[in-house]
C-alpha positions in Angstrom: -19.6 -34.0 -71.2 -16.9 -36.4 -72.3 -14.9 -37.4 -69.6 -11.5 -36.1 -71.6 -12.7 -33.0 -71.7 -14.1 -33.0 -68.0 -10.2 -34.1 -67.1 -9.4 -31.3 -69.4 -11.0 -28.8 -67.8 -10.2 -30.0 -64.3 -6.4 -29.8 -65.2 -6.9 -26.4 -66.7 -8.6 -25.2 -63.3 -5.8 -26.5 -60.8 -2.8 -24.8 -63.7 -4.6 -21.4 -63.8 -3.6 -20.8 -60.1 -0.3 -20.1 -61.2 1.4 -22.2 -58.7 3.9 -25.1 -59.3 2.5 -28.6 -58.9 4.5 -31.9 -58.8 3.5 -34.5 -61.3 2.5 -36.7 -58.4 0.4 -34.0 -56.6 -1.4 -32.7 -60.3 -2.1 -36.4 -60.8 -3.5 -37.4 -57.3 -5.6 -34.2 -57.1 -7.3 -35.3 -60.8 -7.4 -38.8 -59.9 -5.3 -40.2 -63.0 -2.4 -42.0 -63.5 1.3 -39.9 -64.1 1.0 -41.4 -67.9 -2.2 -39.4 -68.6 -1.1 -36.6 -67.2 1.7 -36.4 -69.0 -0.8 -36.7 -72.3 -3.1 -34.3 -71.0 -0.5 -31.8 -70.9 0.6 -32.2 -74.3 -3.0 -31.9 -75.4 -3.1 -28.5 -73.4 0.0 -27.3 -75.8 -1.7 -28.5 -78.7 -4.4 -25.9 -77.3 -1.8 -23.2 -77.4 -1.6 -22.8 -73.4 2.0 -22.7 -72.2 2.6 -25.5 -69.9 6.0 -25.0 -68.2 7.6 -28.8 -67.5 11.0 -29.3 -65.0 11.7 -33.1 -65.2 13.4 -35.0 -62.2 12.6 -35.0 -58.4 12.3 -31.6 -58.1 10.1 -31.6 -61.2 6.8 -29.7 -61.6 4.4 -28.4 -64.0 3.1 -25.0 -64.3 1.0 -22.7 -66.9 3.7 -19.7 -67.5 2.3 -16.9 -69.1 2.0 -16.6 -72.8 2.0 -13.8 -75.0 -1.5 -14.5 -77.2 -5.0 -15.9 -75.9 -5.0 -19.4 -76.4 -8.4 -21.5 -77.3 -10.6 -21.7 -74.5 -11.7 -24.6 -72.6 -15.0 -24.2 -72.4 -18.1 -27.0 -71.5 -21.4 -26.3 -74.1 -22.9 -25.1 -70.9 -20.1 -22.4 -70.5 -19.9 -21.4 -74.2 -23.6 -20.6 -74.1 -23.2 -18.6 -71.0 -20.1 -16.6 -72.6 -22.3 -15.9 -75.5 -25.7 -14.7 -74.1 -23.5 -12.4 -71.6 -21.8 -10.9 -74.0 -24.6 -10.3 -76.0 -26.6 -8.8 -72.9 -24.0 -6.3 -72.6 -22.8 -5.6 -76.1 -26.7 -4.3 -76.2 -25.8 -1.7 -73.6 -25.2 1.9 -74.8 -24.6 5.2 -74.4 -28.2 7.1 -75.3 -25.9 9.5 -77.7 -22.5 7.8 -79.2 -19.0 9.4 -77.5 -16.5 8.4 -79.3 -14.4 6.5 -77.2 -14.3 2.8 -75.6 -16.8 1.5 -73.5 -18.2 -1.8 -72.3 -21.0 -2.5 -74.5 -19.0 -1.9 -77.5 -16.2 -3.8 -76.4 -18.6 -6.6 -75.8 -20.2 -6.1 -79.1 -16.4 -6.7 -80.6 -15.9 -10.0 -78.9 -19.7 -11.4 -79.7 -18.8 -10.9 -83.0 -15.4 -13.0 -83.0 -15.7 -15.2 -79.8 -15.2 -18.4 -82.1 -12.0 -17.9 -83.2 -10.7 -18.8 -79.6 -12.9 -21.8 -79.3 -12.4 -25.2 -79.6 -13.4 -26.7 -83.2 -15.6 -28.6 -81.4 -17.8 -25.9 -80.5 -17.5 -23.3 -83.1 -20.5 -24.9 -84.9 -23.0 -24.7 -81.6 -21.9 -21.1 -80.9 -22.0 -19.8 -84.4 -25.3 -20.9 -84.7 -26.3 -19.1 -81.6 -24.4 -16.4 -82.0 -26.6 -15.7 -85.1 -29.8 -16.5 -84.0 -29.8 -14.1 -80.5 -30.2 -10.7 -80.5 -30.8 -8.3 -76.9 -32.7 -5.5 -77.2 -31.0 -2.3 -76.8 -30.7 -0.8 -73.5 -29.2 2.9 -72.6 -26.8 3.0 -70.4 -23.8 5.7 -70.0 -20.7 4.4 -71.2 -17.9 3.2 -68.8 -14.2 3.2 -70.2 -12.8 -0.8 -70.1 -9.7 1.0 -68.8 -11.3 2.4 -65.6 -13.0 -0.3 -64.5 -9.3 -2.4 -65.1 -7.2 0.3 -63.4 -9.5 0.8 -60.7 -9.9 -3.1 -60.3 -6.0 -3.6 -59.7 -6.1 -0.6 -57.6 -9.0 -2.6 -55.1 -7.3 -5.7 -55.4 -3.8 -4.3 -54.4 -5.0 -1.7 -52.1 -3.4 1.1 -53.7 -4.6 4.9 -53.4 -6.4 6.0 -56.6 -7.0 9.7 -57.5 -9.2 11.1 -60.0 -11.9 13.9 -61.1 -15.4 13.7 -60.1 -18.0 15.1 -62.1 -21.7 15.8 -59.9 -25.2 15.2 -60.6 -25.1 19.4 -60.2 -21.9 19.5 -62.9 -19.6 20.6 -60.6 -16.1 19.1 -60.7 -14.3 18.4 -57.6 -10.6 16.0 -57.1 -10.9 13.1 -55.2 -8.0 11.0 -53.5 -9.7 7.5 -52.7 -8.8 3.7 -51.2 -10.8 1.8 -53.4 -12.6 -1.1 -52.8 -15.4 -2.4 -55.0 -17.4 -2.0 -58.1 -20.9 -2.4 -58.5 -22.7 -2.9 -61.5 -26.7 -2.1 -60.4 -29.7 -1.0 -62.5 -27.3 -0.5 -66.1 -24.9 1.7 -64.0 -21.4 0.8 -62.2 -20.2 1.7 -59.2 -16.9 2.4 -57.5 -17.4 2.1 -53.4 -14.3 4.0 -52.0 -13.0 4.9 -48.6 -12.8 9.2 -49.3 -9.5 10.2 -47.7 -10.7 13.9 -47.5 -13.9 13.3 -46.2 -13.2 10.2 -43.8 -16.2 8.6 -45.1 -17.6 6.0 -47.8 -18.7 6.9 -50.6 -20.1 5.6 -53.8 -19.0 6.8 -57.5 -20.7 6.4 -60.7 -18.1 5.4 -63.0 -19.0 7.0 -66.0 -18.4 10.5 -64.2 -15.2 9.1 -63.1 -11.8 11.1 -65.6 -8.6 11.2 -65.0 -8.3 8.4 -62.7 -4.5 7.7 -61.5 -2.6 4.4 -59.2 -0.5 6.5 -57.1 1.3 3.5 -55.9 0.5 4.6 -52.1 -0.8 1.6 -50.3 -3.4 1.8 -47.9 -4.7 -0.8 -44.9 -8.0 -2.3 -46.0 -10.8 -1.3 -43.9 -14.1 -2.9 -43.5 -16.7 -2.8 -45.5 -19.5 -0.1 -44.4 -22.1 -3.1 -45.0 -22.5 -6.8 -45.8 -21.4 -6.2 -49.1 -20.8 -3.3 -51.6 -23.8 -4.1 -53.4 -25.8 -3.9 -50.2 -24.6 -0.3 -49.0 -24.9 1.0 -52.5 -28.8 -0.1 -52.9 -29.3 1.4 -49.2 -28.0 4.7 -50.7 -30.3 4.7 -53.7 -33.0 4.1 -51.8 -32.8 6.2 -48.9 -35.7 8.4 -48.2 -38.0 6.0 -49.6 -40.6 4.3 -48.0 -40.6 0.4 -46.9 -43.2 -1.5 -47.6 -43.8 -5.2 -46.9 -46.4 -7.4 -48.2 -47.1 -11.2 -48.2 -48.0 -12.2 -51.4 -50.7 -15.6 -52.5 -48.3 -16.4 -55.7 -45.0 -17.8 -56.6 -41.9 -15.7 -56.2 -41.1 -16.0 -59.8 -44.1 -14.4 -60.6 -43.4 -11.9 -58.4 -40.0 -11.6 -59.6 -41.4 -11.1 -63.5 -43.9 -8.1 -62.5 -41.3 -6.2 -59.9 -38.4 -6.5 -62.3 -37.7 -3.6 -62.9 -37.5 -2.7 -59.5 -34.9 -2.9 -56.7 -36.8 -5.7 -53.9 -36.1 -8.5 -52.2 -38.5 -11.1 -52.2 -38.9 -14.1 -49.9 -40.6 -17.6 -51.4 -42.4 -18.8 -48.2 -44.3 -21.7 -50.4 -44.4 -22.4 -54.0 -47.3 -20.4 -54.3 -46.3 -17.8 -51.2 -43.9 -15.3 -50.7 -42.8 -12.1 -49.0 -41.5 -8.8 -51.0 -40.2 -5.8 -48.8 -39.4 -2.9 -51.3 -38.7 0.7 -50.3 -41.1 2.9 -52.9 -41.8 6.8 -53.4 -45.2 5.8 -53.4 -47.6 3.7 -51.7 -50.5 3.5 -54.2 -48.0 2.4 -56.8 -47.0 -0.8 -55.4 -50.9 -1.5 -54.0 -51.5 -1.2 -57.9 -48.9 -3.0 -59.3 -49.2 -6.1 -56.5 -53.2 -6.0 -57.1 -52.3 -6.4 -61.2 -51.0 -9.8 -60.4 -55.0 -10.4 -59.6 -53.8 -12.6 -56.6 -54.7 -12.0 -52.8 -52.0 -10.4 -50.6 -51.7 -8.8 -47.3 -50.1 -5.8 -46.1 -47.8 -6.2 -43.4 -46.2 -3.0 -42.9 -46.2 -0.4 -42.3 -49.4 0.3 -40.7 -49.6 3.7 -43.2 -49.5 1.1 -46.1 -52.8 -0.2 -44.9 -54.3 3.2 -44.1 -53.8 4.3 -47.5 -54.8 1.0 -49.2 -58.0 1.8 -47.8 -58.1 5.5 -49.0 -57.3 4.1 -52.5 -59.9 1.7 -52.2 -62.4 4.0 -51.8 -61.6 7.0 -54.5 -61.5 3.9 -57.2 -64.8 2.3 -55.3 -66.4 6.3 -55.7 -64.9 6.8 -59.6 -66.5 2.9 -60.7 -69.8 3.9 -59.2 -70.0 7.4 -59.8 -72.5 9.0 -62.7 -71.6 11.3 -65.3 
């Protein structure tokens, strides 16, 4: 990357705190001299971002807040990033078509016009790629941009949320909730909320989420109910399931590839070694899946795992050497 824009972006990254910096502080922490700083900044307005200026000893510079999206400062690496993520989630949908906002089609928008707030510099690069990649389409219900910003501001400013909760069963119930986090997991988001009625966690898919209103109550954070929302939300999804642990004779990428689909943790132990603990409805499914790789591997536990390895061995040892 050129160095300019390096220095560009570095001067971007210290402004978009939103604090005040002195000239001499801004140019120390970028390591330039007071002269190109002052010429970086002007190149900034030339971008279209509202750099605020007080000259004098008391002077500073800060990025006030402006009133349209200005180009963005973004690295090849970045602009590629941008693009592929929007298009992974533009190609989210609802199976059947609501009529109303959601995220994929909101993402679909933006893929579509990303380049006018590039640089002229990239718009070339990310035209080309934004014509060339496609993501196949993937169903998913539909989750209102709105929610996931009022519920966001709610978390982030600890302020009591209510809203209408729609079951798995259809029934509707009101709910008054601290909220905390979202979770995005398996093409469905999550909120993790503190349930005042019930004086317990719980964990809300979004798109049954209506009516959701900031009642401007604050709350005192608690901690979360696990080492992160992500992690007490999976433990939910998979509760009732069996663990299963097995050490596996082949990378953990390949592992990775052929469990993709499925929510595991795997451990690389050598570059052709690992360990993936998985919590399964059913035994034979992952002996099957594992023994596809056509790699050794050993069970580890539970001892049930092995027991019924063996079981399954021997009906598919019986069906290859049965006769009609």
């Amino acid at each position: 990357m050129p160095d300019v824009t390096r220095r560009m972006l570095d001067l971007l990254a210290q402004l978009q705190t939103g604090r005040r910096f002195s000239g001499h502080e801004l140019a120390g922490r970028l390591e330039i001299s007071p002269r190109t700083l002052r010429r970086d900044v002007e190149r900034l307005r030339d971008y279209g971002y509202p750099v605020t200026t007080q000259p004098g000893p008391s002077g500073f510079y800060q990025l006030a807040a402006g009133r349209t999206l200005p180009p963005l400062v973004l690295d090849d690496e970045e602009a590629v990033a941008t693009l592929v993520g929007l298009a992974l989630l533009g190609a989210t949908a609802p199976p059947e078509p609501e009529g109303h906002a959601d995220m994929g089609t909101a993402a679909d928008r933006a893929f579509g016009k990303i380049d006018q707030f590039l640089p002229k510099r990239l718009r070339p690069q990310v035209g080309a790629l934004r014509s060339t990649v496609e993501a196949a389409p993937l169903a998913a219900p539909a989750v209102d941009p709105e929610a996931l910003t009022a519920l966001g501001l709610a978390a982030a400013r600890h302020e009591v949320v209510t809203f209408d909760y729609t079951s798995r069963s259809g029934r509707i119930t009101p709910r008054r909730v601290e909220p905390y986090r979202q979770v995005h997991l398996h093409l469905r988001w999550y909120l993790l909320a503190w349930d005042i009625e019930r004086a317990d966690w719980r964990t809300f898919r979004l798109d049954r989420v209506a009516g959701i209103t900031r009642t401007a109550a604050p709350f005192t954070p608690r901690p979360l109910p696990a080492r992160s929302a992500a992690d007490y939300l999976r433990a939910g999804l998979t509760a009732g399931r069996h663990r299963a642990v097995a050490v596996v004779e082949a990378g953990a990428s390949a592992v990775a590839d052929a469990l993709k689909f499925q929510d595991c943790d795997i451990e690389p132990l050598s570059a052709d070694r690992c360990r993936v603990s998985i919590r399964v409805d059913s035994f034979e499914w992952m002996i099957l899946t594992i023994a596809f790789l056509g790699v050794d591997f050993h069970l580890e536990e539970p001892a049930e795992f092995r027991d019924r390895s063996l079981e399954l061995a021997d009906r598919l040892r019986a069906a290859a050497t049965a006769r009609g």
